[in-house]
N, C-alpha and C positions, 0 to 999 in steps of 0.2 A: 216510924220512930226516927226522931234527928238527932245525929250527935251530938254531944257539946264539947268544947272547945277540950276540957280536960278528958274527957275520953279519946276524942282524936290525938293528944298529948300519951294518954298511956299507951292506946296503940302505934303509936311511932317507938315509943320507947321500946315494950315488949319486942314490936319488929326490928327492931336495931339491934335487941338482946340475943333474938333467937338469930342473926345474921353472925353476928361475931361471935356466937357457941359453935359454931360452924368453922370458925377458922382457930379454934382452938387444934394446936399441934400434940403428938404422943412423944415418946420420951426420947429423949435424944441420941442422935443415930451413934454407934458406934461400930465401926468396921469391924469384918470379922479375920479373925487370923487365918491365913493361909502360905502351908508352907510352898516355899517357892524356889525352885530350882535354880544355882548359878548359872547355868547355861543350856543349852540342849543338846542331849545326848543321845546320836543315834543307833539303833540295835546294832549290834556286830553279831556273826552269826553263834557264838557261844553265850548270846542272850535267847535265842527262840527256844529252848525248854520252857523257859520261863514265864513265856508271853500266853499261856494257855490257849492253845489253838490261835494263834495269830499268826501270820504268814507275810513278809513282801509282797508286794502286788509286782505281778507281771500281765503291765496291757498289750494285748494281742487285736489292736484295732485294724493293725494293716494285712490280717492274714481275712479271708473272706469266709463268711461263715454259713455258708449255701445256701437254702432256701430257706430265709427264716419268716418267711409268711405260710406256710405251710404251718408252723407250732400253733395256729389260729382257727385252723380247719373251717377253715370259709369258704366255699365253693367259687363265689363270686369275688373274693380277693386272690383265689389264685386263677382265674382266667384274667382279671387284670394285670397281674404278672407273669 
């Protein structure tokens, strides 16, 4: 069955139709409100009640922390160390 010239015509059109329902946008962005801090304000220590279990970090990278291939229990990673 051969097209004719006006069926090739509707399907261009149809396809040109269903390509830009496609570029159809939703509704227009609007930002949302968020409250935002003047500045940053760091805990002092008569704010930790407040911080529910949170704590200062103290890193203890330069203290040695013995043989921690052992917590692996691998026989053959601790004869390689």
């Amino acid at each position: 069955m051969k097209k004719t010239r006006a069926q090739w015509m509707l399907s261009a059109v149809l396809l040109g139709l269903a390509f830009s329902a496609g570029c159809s946008i939703g509704p227009k962005y609007e930002r949302p409100v968020v409250q935002t801090p003047a500045a940053y304000k760091e805990l002092t220590p008569a704010d930790f009640p407040q911080t529910d279990g949170w704590k200062v970090a103290h890193p203890s990278d330069a203290t040695l922390h013995g043989k921690w291939w052992e917590v692996f229990n691998d026989p053959q990673l601790n004869a390689i160390e």
